[in-house]
Structure formats: C-alpha cells, structure tokens
C-alpha positions in Angstrom: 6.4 -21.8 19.2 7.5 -23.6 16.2 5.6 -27.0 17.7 2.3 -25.0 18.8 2.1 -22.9 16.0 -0.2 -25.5 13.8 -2.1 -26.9 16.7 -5.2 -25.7 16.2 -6.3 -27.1 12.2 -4.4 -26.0 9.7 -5.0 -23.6 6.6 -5.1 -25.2 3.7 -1.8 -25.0 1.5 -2.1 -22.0 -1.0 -3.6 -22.1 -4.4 -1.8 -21.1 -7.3 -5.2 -19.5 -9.0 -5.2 -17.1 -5.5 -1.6 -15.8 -5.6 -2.4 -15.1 -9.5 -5.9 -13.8 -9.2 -4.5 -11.7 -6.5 -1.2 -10.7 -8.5 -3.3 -9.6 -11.4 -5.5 -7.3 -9.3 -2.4 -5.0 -9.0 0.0 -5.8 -11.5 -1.1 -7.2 -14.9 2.3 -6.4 -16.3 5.0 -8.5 -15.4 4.5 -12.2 -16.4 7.0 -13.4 -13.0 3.5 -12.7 -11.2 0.8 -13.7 -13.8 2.3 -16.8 -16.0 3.0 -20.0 -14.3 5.1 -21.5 -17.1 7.3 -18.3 -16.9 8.2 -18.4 -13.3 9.0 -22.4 -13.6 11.2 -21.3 -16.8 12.8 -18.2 -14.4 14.1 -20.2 -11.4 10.6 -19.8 -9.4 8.4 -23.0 -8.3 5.3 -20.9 -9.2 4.5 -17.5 -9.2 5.1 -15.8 -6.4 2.7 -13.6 -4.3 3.2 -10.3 -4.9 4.1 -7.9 -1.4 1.2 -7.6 0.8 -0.6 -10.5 0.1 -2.0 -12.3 3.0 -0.2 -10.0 4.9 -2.2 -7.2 7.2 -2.5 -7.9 10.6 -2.5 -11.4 12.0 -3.8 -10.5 15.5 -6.1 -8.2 17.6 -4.9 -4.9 18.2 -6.3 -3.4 21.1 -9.3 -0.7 20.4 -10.8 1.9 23.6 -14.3 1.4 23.5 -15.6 4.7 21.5 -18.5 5.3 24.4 -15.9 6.7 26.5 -16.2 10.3 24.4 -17.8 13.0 22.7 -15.4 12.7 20.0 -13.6 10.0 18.4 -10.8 9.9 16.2 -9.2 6.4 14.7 -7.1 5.6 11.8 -4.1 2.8 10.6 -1.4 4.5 10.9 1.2 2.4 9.5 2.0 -1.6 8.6 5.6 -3.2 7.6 5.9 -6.4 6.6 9.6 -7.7 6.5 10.2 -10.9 4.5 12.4 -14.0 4.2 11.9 -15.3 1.4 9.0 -14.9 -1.5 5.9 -16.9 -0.7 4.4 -19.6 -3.5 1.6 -21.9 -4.0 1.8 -24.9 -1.6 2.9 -22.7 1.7 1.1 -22.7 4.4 0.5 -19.9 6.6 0.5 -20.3 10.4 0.9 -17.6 13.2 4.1 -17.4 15.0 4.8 -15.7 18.0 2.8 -12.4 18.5 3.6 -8.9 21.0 1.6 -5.7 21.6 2.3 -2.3 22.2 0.7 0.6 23.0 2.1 4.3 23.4 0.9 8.0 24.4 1.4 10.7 21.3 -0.9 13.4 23.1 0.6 16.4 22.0 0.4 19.0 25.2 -2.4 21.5 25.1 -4.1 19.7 23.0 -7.9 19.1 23.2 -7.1 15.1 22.2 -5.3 12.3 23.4 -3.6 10.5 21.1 -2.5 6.9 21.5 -0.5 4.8 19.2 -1.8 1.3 19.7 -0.3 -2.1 17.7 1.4 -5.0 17.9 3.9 -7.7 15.7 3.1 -11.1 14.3 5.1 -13.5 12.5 3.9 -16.1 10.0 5.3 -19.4 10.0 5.1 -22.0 7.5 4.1 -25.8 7.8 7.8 -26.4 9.3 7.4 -23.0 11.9 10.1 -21.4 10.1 9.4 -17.6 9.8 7.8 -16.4 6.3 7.2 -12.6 7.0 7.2 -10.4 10.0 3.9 -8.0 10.1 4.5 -5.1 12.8 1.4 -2.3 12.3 -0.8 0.2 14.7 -3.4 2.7 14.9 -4.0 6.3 16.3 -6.8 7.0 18.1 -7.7 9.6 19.7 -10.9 10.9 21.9 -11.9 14.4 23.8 -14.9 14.9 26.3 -17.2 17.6 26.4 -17.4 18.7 30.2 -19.6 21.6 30.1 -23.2 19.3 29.1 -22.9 19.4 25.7 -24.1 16.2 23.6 -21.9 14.0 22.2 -21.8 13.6 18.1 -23.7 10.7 16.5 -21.2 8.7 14.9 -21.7 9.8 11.2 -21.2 13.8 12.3 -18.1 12.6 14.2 -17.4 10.7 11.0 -18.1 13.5 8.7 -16.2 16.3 10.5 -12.9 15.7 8.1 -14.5 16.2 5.0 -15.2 19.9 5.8 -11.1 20.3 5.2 -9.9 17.8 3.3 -8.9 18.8 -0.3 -10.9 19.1 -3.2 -10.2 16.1 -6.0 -7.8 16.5 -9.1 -10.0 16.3 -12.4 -8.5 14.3 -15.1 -7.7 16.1 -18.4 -7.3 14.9 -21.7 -3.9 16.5 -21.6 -3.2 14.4 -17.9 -3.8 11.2 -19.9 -1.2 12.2 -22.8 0.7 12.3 -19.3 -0.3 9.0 -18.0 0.5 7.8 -21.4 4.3 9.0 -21.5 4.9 7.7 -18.5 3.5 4.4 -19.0 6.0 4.4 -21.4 9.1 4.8 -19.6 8.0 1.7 -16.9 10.3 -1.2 -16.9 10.2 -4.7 -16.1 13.8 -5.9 -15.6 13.0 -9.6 -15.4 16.3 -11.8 -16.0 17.7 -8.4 -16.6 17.9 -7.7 -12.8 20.7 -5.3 -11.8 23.5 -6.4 -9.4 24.0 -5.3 -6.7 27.5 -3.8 -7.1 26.4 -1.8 -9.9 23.4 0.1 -7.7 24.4 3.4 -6.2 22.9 5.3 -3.1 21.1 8.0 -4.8 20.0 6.0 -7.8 16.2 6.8 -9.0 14.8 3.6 -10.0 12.0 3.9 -13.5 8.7 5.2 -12.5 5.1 3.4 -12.4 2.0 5.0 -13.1 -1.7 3.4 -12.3 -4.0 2.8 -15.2 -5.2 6.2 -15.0 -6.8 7.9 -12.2 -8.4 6.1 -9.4 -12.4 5.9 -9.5 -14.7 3.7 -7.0 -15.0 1.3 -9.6 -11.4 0.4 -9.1 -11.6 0.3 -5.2 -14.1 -2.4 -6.0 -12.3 -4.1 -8.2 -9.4 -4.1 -6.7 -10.1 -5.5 -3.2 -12.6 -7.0 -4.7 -16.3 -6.0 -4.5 -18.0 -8.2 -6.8 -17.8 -8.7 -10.2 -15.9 -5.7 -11.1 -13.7 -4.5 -14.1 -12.2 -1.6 -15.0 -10.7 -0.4 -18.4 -7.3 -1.2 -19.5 -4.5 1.1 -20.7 -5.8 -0.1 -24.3 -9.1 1.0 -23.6 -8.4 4.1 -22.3 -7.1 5.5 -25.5 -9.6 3.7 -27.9 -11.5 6.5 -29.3 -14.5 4.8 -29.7 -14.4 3.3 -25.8 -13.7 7.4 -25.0 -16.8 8.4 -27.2 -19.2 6.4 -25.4 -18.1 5.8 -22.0 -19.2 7.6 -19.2 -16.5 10.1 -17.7 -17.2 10.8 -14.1 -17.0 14.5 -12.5 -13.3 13.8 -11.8 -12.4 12.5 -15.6 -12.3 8.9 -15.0 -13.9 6.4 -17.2 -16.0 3.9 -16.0 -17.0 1.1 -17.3 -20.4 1.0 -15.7 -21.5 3.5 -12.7 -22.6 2.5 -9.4 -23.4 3.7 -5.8 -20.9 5.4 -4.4 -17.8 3.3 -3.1 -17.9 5.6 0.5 -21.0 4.3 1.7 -22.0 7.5 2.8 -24.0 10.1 1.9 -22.4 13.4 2.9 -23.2 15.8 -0.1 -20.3 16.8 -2.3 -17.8 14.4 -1.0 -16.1 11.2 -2.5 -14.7 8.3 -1.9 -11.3 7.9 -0.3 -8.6 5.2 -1.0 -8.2 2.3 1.6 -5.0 2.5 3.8 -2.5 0.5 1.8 -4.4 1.3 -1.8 -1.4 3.4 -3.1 1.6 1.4 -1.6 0.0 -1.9 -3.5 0.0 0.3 -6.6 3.0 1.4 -6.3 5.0 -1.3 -4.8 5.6 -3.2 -8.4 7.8 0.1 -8.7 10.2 -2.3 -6.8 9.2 -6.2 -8.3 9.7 -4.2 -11.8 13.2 -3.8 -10.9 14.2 -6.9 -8.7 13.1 -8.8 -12.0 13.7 -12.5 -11.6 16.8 -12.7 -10.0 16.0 -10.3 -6.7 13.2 -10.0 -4.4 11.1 -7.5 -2.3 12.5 -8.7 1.6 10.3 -5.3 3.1 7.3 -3.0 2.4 5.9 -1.0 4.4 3.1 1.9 4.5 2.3 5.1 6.7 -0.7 6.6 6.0 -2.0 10.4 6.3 -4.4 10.6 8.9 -7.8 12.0 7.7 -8.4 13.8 11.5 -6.7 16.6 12.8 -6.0 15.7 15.9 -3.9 12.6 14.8 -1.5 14.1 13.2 1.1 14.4 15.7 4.0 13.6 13.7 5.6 13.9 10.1 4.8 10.5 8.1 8.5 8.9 7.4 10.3 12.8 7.1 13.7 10.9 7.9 12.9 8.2 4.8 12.5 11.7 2.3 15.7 13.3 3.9 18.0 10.8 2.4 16.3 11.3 -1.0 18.1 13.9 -3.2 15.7 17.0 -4.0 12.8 15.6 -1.6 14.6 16.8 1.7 12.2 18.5 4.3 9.4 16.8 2.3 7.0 13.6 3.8 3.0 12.2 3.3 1.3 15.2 2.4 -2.2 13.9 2.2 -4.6 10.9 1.7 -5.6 9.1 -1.7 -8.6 9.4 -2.7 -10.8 9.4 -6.2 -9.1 11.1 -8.8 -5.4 10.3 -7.7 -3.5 9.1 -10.3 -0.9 7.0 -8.7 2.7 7.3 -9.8 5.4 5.0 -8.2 8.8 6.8 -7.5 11.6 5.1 -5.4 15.1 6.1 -4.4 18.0 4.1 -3.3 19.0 5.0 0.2 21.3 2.5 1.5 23.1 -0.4 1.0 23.8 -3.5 2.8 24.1 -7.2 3.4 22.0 -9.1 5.9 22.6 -11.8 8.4 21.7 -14.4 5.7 24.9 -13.3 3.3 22.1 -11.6 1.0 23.0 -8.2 -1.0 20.0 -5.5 0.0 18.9 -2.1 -0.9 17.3 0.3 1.6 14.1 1.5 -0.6 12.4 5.1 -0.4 9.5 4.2 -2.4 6.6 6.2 -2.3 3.0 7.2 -4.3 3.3 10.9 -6.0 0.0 12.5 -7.5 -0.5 14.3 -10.9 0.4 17.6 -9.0 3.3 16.5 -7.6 1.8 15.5 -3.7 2.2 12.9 -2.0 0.1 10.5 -0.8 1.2 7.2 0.5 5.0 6.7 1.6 6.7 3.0 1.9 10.2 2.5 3.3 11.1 -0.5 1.9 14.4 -2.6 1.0 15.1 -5.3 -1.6 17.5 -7.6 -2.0 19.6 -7.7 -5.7 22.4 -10.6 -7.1 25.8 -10.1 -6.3 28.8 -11.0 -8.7 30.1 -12.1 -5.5 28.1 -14.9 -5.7 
C-alpha cells in the first residue's frame, strides 16, 4: 500500500497558519501549539497539531438506507485515533490501508435492532509510513410498524429524544467564581514535563475547565461557522463586558445572539454538543501535562447516545473501574448548551511500546458543573524516561 497510497494527486503539504488556526480554536493556552518561534526554541519543527485534527473518519462507513422503517435511530458512537508520532506543517496526509466491520447489538426483546457499523483507516505520509490510526462506528437502529400504522416524518423521528433528555444547567454567578478557581489550578508543564518513572498508576493529573459554559455561539466558533468569537476568560469577569452583554436563558454570555445552533425548531429545546466537542475540550487536559518533552500517542471518544434504543451498553465502564473513587461509574449523558466542560484524567497503567517509548494508559474524561459526565476518552501518552 505504501506505493499506491499517493496515486491518485496528492494533498497539498500542511500549512503552518492551519494547524495554528486550528490549535487556537481549542486551546489558546499553551504556546507549544500557538507560537511558532516557541516550538522551534522547544525541540519541535513547528507547532504541532493538536489531537484530533484532520483526524475523523477517512472512509465510508456503511449506512442502511432509513426507508427500510417506521423508526430510525443513528448516532457516532465512538472514534480512537492512535498515533506515531505528532503531525507538523509540511506532512502530507494520504490514506493507507482501510477495513470495515459491522456487528449486531440487538438487545433480545427489544422492539429495535441495533447494529454497530465502522471501519479503520490509516494515514500515511508522503513516504507511506503510518501517521495515525483512526478506527470509529456508528449505532443504528430501526423498528417497523406491522399493524398499518404510518411511519414518522423524519423531524418527529428526530424530535422523539428531546421529550427525555435532561433539562440544561443554568450558569450562576457563584458557578463562575467556580469556573474561576479552577482555571486557576490548570497547568501547562511545558519543558517541565514529568518522567516517566516518577508517574504512578492512580495519579490524578491537574484539571481543565472550558471558558465557561458552552453556548451555540461557541459550537460556531469552534468548528467553525463563520466569523465567530466568543469571550475570553478576561472578558468574562470584566464588569463592564458583564453589565452590558447579553446573558442567555442558561447564563452564558454572548457576544452577539443568533439563530439557534440546532437548526430546528422544536419549542423549548437547545442545542446539543457535536460528538467529539467535549473530548477536544478536554483533551489539552493531557498536552498540558506531556509539555514539550512527551506527546499524546492515543485519544479517543465514546459518545452517549441521544436514543433509547441505542443504548445497549455502558460507555467505557471498564476505563472508570480502574479510576480510584469513579468505580461502577461511565458516560452518563450527552453535552449540550450550558455544559461547562471540566477535563479530569487518571493514570491507569503503565508501559513501554514496541518503539522503546515510555507510555501512560489515560482515563481522561469531560465532567459537568454537577458532577456528570458527559464525554469519556481512553487515551495514553507517552512521557521522557531517565532511562534515556
């Protein structure tokens, strides 16, 4: 695969102003991601891309056509990227060799079926040596009426979750002193990046926290929708910026106000967080603590399913049993507006891989406000050893 992979024309080599426009989108904080002359002076060529980027599915996944029932149920489930080495300006990304799977979850007596359907990819670069490893899938799920009744239109099929799904969290003034306090305990490592000998299994790593809670201003921004800003942690404890800005029904502070991020109208109900929105909040949990000496080698996401009838199985229960205090616990729920994002992460294991590298097995996940939890992303990194 390695000679066919760049048949076809190939991309064009990566721009530093992309990986840093991108890396800025989600973390404005550490200066390994956003400052050119910084990387160079840390060992890097340029910055490098933060996790995820360029990195969701680089194939079809199969789909059953959704004329085939009444009802129809479809979500991503999960995605894990695995990585071998950080990816800079001047790569090139080609496909590598590509599988798919698909698997029955139908639970019996169940008015559903459920199927898991996905598939892996690598991405190579200009040489065909492997960059990252992408493995993800969906659940979907369909019943059929059999006694003449009509099938939904697609927006009542679409709109049956909202009738249980659970009401927002509204921001307090006393939730931002919160926000504040632990903005404050956040840590970017950079040359000061642990070894590896001197991380235990059990370890809690310091805590992240999004710039407040999440409104549908920053969904646009973020992925992005235009020309969109949102406030920064400055900002959001001016007094005079908090005197005159508009404060939406679920305490956020918006900059400007808009039509609603959901794109549909369904009275009472808001907009919910894309499938990876919390993991890529949370996932500098991990870049904060690698610093400039280690790297992130895998991230991954499951995702709460909105429907019912997909959720056949405990999102990543094993990854929370090795996590002291969180046993028994696993994604509770999906993100939506008014989350406040908090990154935790727990060291679960340790290691050293087929290349000679020291690594970290990562519970990493995104905790609400009141304590829930929303996204969940096993994960590992890979830390200096005084071995080396």
């Amino acid at each position: 695969y390695k000679e066919t992979a760049f048949m076809l024309a190939p991309p064009d080599p990566l721009k530093e102003s992309e990986i840093i426009e991108y890396n800025r989108r989600w973390n404005r904080y550490d200066p390994l991601y956003t400052d050119p002359d910084y990387a160079r002076a840390h060992g890097h060529p340029s910055c490098p891309a933060m996790p995820g980027f360029k990195a969701m599915f680089p194939f079809g996944l199969p789909q059953f056509p959704k004329n085939i029932a009444s009802k129809f149920f479809y979500t991503m489930d999960r995605n894990d990227i695995v990585y071998e080495r950080n990816v800079y300006a001047g790569d090139i990304l080609g496909r590598g060799q590509e599988s798919l799977f698909m698997n029955e979850l139908t639970v019996p007596g169940e008015i559903a079926r459920v199927w898991e359907m996905g598939g892996q990819g690598e991405t190579v670069d200009a040489q065909g040596n492997r960059l990252f490893v992408c493995r993800g899938n969906t659940l979907e799920a369909y019943s059929k009426y059999t006694d003449g009744t009509p099938p939904m239109d697609f927006s009542e099929n679409m709109a049956e979750w909202t009738k249980y799904f659970p009401e927002a969290h509204v921001t307090t003034d006393e939730d931002y002193e919160r926000i504040r306090a632990m903005w404050g305990q956040e840590k970017v490592m950079g040359d000061d990046t642990p070894y590896w000998e001197d991380v235990k299994e059990g370890d809690f790593l310091p805590i992240t926290c999004s710039d407040g809670p999440i409104t549908y201003m920053h969904m646009m921004y973020w992925y992005p929708l235009g020309d969109m800003s949102i406030y920064t942690r400055e900002e959001l404890f001016d007094p005079q910026v908090r005197a005159t800005t508009f404060r939406d029904r679920f305490g956020g502070f918006l900059d400007e106000t808009a039509l609603h991020f959901s794109g549909r109208n369904i009275p009472g109900m808001r907009g919910v967080s894309y499938n990876e929105t919390a993991a890529r909040l949370v996932v500098r949990t991990l870049t904060n603590f690698v610093g400039t000496k280690g790297r992130v080698s895998r991230f991954g996401w499951g995702l709460y399913p909105f429907f019912k009838e997909l959720r056949v199985r405990p999102i990543d229960k094993e990854m929370f049993d090795k996590v002291p205090g969180y046993e028994g616990r696993a994604c509770e729920r999906h993100g939506s507006e008014g989350d406040t994002v908090i990154g935790r992460a727990c060291i679960t294991g340790k290691g050293v891989n087929e290349k000679g590298e020291h690594t970290c097995d990562v519970a990493l996940w995104a905790e609400t406000l009141d304590g829930e939890i929303i996204q969940t992303c096993p994960s590992q990194i890979v830390l200096p050893s005084k071995a080396e």
